[in-house]
C-alpha positions in Angstrom: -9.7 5.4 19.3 -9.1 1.8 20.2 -9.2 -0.8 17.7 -9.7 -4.4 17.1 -8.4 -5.3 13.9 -9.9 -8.6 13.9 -11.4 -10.9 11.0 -14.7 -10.3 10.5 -15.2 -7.2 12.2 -16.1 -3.5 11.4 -14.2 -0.5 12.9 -16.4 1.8 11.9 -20.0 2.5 10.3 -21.5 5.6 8.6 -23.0 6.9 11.7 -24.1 10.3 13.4 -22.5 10.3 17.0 -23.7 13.2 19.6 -21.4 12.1 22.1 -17.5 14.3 21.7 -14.5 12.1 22.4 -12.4 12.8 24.9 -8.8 12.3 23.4 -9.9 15.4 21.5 -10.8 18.0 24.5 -6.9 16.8 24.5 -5.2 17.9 21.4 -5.6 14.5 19.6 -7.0 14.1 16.2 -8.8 10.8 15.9 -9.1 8.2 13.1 -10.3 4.0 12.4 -10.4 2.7 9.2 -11.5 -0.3 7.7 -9.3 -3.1 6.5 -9.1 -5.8 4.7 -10.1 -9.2 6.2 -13.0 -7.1 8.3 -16.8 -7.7 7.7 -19.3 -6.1 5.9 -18.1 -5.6 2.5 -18.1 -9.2 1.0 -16.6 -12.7 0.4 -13.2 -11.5 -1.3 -12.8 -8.8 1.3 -13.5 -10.7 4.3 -11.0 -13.4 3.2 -8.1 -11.2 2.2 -6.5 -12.2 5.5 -7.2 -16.2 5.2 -4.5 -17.9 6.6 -2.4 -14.5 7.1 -3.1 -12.6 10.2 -1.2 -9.8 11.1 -0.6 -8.9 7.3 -3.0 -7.5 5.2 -4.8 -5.6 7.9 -1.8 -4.6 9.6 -0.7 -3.4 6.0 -4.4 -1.1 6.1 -4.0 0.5 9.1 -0.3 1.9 8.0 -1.8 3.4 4.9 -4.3 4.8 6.4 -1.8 6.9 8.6 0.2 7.7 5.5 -2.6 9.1 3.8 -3.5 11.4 6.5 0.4 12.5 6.2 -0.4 14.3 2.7 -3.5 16.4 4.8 -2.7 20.0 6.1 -4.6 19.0 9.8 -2.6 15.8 10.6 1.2 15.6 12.3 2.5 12.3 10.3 5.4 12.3 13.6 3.4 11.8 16.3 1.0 8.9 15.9 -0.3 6.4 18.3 -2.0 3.2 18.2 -4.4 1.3 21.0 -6.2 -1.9 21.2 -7.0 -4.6 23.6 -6.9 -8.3 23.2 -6.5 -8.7 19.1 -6.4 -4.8 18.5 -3.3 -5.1 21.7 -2.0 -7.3 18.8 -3.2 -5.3 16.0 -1.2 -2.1 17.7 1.9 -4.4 18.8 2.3 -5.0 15.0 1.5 -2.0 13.4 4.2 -0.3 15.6 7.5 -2.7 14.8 6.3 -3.5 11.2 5.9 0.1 10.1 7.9 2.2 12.4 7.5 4.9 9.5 3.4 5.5 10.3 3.4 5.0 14.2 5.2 6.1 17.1 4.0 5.1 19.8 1.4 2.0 21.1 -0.5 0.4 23.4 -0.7 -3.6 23.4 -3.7 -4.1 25.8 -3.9 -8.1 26.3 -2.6 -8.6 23.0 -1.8 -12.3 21.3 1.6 -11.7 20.0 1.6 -15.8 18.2 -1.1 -17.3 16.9 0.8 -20.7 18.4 -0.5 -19.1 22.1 -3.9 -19.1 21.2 -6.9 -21.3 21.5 -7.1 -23.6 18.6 -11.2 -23.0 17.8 -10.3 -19.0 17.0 -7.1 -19.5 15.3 -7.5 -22.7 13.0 -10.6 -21.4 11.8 -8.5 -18.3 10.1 -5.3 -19.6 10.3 -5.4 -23.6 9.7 -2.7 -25.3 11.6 0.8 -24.2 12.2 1.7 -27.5 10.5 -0.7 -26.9 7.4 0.3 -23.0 7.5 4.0 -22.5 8.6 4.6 -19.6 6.5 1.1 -17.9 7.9 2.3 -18.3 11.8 5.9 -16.9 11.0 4.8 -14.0 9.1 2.0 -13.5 12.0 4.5 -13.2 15.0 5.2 -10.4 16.6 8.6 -11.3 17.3 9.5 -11.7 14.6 9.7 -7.6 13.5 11.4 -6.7 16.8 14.5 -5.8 14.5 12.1 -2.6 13.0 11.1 -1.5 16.4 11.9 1.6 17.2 9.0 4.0 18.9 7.6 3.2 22.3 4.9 0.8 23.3 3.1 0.1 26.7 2.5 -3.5 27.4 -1.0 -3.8 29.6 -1.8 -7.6 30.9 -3.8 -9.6 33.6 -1.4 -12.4 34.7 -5.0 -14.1 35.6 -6.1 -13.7 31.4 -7.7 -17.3 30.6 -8.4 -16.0 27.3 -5.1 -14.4 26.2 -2.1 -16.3 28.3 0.1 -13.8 29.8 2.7 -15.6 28.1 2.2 -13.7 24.7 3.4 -10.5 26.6 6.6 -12.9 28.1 7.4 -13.6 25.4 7.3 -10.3 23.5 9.0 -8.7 26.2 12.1 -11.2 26.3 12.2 -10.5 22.2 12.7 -7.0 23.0 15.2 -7.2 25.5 17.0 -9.5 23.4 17.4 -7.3 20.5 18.4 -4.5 23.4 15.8 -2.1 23.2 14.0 -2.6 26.9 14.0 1.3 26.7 11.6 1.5 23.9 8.3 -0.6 26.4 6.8 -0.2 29.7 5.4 -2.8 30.9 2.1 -3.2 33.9 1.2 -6.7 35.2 -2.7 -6.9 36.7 -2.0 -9.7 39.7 -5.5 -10.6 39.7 -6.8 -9.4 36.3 -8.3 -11.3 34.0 -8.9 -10.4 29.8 -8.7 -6.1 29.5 -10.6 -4.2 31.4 -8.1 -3.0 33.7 -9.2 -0.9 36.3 -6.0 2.5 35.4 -5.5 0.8 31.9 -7.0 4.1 30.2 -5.3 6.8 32.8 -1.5 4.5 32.0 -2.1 4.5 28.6 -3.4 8.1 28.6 -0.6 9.6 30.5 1.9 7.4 28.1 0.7 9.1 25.2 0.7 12.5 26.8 4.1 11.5 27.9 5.3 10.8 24.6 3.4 12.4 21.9 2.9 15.8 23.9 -0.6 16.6 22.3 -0.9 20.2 20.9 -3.4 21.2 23.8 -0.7 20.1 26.4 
């Protein structure tokens, strides 16, 4: 299920939902979980992720997967990860920083530096990279392309006024740099704006078919 990952937020409530997913009529089990940094659960919760973005809740999301590994029902060597916008990010990062709990990813219109983003969003959690060096180095995703080793599909409107196209650039000449264009595939929308791609689900769905080769396959 596609996450956000984001400050403040919730991935998931307590809720009774009628409606079955479709990822399992395909031989996927599916999971969220909380992390820290999200909303809901209090002050010292929420601010676990103050001035650290891409840590802590990255650090969740990883544990999560390796405590499904110890459950009969779950296959530990074939997980995937999706998100758009700061889940894209949130999926980007989970997939180079612990290559142990994911295999493959899908970065939807995901910020991949904080230094690409709008100031009012980012300095609120993040300060300024002049006040918080430490925060914005430990918060790039190029900065883990050395651990990257599944395979991640890169989705991005070149007309995104929210997330600048350049976060994908940029991600994508880290990768090639460190020689491992093999591991990404890569779709530009010319006139697309932030997510909402018009075959972003049927690319992403046949790259995790593709790739993960779900048990009802």
């Amino acid at each position: 299920h596609s996450l956000y990952g984001g400050p403040g937020t919730t991935e998931f409530s307590f809720s009774y939902v009628s409606s079955p997913r479709a990822e399992t009529n395909r031989g996927y089990l599916v999971s969220k979980c909380n992390h820290r940094g999200g909303g809901s659960r209090g002050k010292e919760f929420l601010g676990a992720a103050y001035q650290r973005l891409g840590t802590v809740e990255i650090h969740d999301h990883a544990d999560a997967v390796r405590h499904l590994r110890e459950k009969p029902y779950f296959d530990g060597t074939r997980v995937a990860i999706t998100g758009s916008s700061y889940g894209g990010y949130a999926s980007a990062m989970c997939i180079m920083k612990h290559p142990d709990a994911f295999q493959v990813a899908c970065n939807s219109s995901g910020v991949t530096d904080w230094r690409n983003y709008d100031t009012i969003y980012t300095e609120r959690y993040m300060r300024t990279p002049q006040a918080n060096p430490e925060g914005y180095k430990l918060g790039s995703a190029m900065n883990y392309v050395d651990r990257f080793q599944g395979h991640m599909l890169i989705l991005h409107g070149m007309v995104d006024d929210n997330v600048h196209p350049n976060n994908a650039f940029q991600l994508i000449e880290a990768v090639e740099a460190a020689g491992k264009h093999f591991h990404i595939e890569v779709r530009f929308y010319a006139n697309a704006g932030h997510g909402g791609f018009r075959s972003g689900s049927a690319l992403r769905n046949e790259f995790f078919d593709r790739h993960l080769k779900p048990y009802n396959n």
